[in-house]
Each structure stands twice: as C-alpha cells, then as structure tokens.
C-alpha positions, 0 to 999 in steps of 0.5 A, a space after each residue: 646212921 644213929 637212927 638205923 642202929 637205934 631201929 636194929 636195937 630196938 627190933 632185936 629185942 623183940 626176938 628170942 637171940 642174945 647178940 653178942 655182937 652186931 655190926 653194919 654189914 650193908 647199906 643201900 635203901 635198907 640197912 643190914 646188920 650183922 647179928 652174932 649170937 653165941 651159936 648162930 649170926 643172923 642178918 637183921 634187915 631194917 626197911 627205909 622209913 620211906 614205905 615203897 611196898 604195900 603192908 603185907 609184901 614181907 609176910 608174902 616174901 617170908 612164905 616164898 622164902 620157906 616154900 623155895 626151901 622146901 622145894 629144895 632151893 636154898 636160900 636163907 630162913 626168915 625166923 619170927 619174932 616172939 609175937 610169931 611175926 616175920 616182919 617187927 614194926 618199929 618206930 614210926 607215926 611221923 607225918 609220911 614217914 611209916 615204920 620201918 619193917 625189920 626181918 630177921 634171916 639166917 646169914 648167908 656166908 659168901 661174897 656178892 655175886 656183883 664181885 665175881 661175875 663172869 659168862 659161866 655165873 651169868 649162866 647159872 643165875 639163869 638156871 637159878 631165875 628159871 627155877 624162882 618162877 617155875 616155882 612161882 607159877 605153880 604156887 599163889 600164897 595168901 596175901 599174894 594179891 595185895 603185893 604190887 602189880 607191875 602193870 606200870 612203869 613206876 610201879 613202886 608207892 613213890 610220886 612220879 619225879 621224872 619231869 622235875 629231874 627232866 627239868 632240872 637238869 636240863 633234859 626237858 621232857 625226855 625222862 616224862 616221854 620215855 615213861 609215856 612210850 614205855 607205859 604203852 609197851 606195859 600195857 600191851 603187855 598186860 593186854 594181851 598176857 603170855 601167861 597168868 600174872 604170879 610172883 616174880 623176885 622182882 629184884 634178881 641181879 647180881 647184888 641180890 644174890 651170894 656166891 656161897 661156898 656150900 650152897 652156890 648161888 643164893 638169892 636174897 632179898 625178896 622184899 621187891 616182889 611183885 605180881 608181873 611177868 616172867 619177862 618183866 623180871 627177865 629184864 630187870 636181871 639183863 638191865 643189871 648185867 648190861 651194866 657190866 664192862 662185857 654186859 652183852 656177853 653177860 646177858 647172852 649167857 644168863 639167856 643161854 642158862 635160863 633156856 636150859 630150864 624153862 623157855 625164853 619168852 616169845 617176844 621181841 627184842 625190841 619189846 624186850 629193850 622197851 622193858 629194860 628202858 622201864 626198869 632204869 626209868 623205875 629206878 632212876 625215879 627211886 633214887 630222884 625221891 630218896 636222895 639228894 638231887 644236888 649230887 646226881 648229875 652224872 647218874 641222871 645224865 647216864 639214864 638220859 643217854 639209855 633213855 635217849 638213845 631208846 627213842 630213837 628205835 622202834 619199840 617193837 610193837 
C-alpha cells in the first residue's frame, strides 16, 4: 500500500494543486485517493502496475468524459496535468511491470450505487446506460481504434488462467470449455453485427456509478472502455445486478429503463445469457492473474456453479 501512496505522491506533483490532505478512498485493481485542496478535492486514481489496457485507452476515456458533459450529462471533469496530459505516467520499467497511469478527476459527492440499490435505481441505470451508448454511437474520437475490441472472451492484455484454475481446484476442463462455447457465441456476434462496433463504458455496474445528492446518478470509471456492442455492455450490467439477492427483479427493471430510451436489442435470451457467462469468465481470469489462488476456492467455485450450469442449456444459436 506504501508503494501506492508513493505513486500518488509522486503524480500529485506533477499537477497545478496544493493538497492539503489525501487519503485512501478505495481500493480494488486501481487505487482512489482523495485529494483536498484549499478550495477543491479531487479523486486521484492510480492504475494497477499490471497494464490491462492498450496506451492510449485513458486519453480516449478522458475525451468521453468532456464530450458526455457537454451533451449535458454529468459526470466528473478529468483535469490535465501541467504538461497538458490526462494520463501522469509514474514509475515503472521493472521487467512485465509498466507505469501505473494516474488521473486526475473531480470528486463526485455521493455513496455507491451498490449500497443503495433498488427496482426503481435499476430502472434509472437503465435510461442513464441508454443515453452512454446513444451518445456513443454518434460520436468516434481520435485514438478510439487503438482501445480493446471485445471480440474475444477474454479480451483484456492478460494470459489466459482458466485451465490452470480448472486444474487446480478441481474443475478439469470446465472453465477451458465454457471459454471455448462462449467464444463461438462471440464470434457469431461479430459475424453477423446488429449495428457498427463504437465505444462502450465497458464497466457499468452498480460500483461504478454514484448516487449524487445534485446530479442523480453518475457514472465513473471509464478506464474499461472498449469497442464492442451495445448488448455486450448490456450484459456486463445484468451480470453485476444478477449478483443482487432479487437480481432478476433487478435485471427486469434496468431492462424496463433502458427501453424507455432506446430499444433492447433483438436477441435472444439464451444468446444473452451466453454473454453474461463471458463476462464472469472475463473476470474470473483477472482475478486468477492479480491475486493469490490459495484464497479463492469459494469464489472459483461460484463461477464454476454459473459456468456449470450454463453448459447444460442450449446457447441459443
């Protein structure tokens, strides 16, 4: 934690603020810290050493920051720092190990959308992922080709763990065979497209967005925007709220928002469970890279019920 504290020290200088305090506000694969200035409090983010994303995906999430608050959506300004950069490089040139990529954003005031959820906030993160990809599909930035394509399962720059966790906790082959059958549902998808490929958040669950007291809800933490499909970012929301005690009351009514602005897409819903399957697989093989496998028996085994029970149904091809 030294370390991360060392990086934040270090990117801070190199932006016109004073803090006068800064403290850890989160921690998960990036770290947040609070930043308190005389007149202002910022949220520093510093990147995982472990690069996941192309160089340049932060100055393409910067542009979709300053775009959607134009268009009057709101969401939290990324300032530059003094060389006019959004992305501070620190640190770095270990062997596998790049800099960690620091941003610098206005602080959002509110409590995560996680702590609070409910049919009627599911509803309204539904109208709020409609309007991110309407805005999205009418609108390409420079650099927005050099992000990921989620035309893989595992899309992020990470190896592939799945047979070595299958193996080691006693699953076989059963994470290697799910990746196998949801690829095929993946490529289908890319064969035959409902519409053009454009930026999705790529991350919108209920952890990435905050229940602001001025603003409703917010979302934050574009850092995993990619190039891929309406429905691909579909899923990954509906993957988060299944999680939920009532996620299917949940899922039905972030559907039931999301359709007041824009339509579902024509899919099935076995095609559509295909690609929640690829989302837990996605980040089932982040976690097996970044942590320590001696401590996640319980968690590799929830997957490898979803995944099991995934096999046994039809994938709606």
């Amino acid at each position: 934690m030294q370390a991360r504290r060392d990086v934040a020290a270090e990117a801070l200088r190199r932006y016109d603020v004073s803090p006068q305090r800064v403290r850890l506000a989160a921690e998960s694969f990036n770290s947040v810290f609070r930043v308190t200035t005389a007149s202002a409090v910022y949220a520093l983010r510093v990147g995982a050493a472990v690069q996941i994303h192309p160089e340049g995906t932060a100055a393409v999430e910067a542009a979709w920051h300053r775009r959607l608050r134009e268009h009057g959506v709101y969401v939290p300004d990324v300032l530059a720092n003094t060389d006019g950069e959004f992305a501070t490089l620190v640190g770095g040139g270990r062997a596998g190990r790049g800099p960690s990529i620091c941003l610098l954003f206005e602080w959002v005031t509110g409590r995560s959308l996680r702590t609070g959820m409910s049919e009627r906030r599911a509803a309204a993160l539904g109208r709020l992922s409609a309007r991110l990809q309407q805005d999205a599909a009418q609108w390409s930035p420079s650099g927005a080709r050099q992000v990921l394509r989620a035309d893989r399962v595992l899309y992020w720059q990470l190896p592939d763990q799945l047979a070595v966790a299958g193996a080691r906790f006693g699953f076989g082959a059963l994470f290697a065979d799910a990746a196998a059958r949801t690829q095929t549902v993946v490529d289908s998808l890319w064969r035959n497209p409902l519409h053009e490929p454009h930026l999705v958040h790529g991350d919108l669950t209920p952890q990435n967005v905050i229940v602001s007291p001025s603003h409703g809800l917010v979302p934050i933490d574009f850092q995993d925007t990619v190039l891929g499909f309406e429905v691909q970012d579909l899923s990954i929301t509906v993957s988060a709220l299944r999680r939920f005690p009532d996620g299917d009351g949940l899922a039905h009514a972030f559907r039931a928002g999301y359709s007041e602005l824009r339509p579902w897409p024509d899919i099935s819903p076995a095609l559509f469970d295909s690609l929640v399957v690829a989302r837990g697989l996605h980040q089932l093989n982040l976690t097996l890279n970044i942590a320590d496998m001696a401590g996640l028996d319980s968690y590799v085994a929830g997957h490898a019920q979803r995944a099991q029970a995934w096999l046994q149904c039809p994938t709606g091809l």
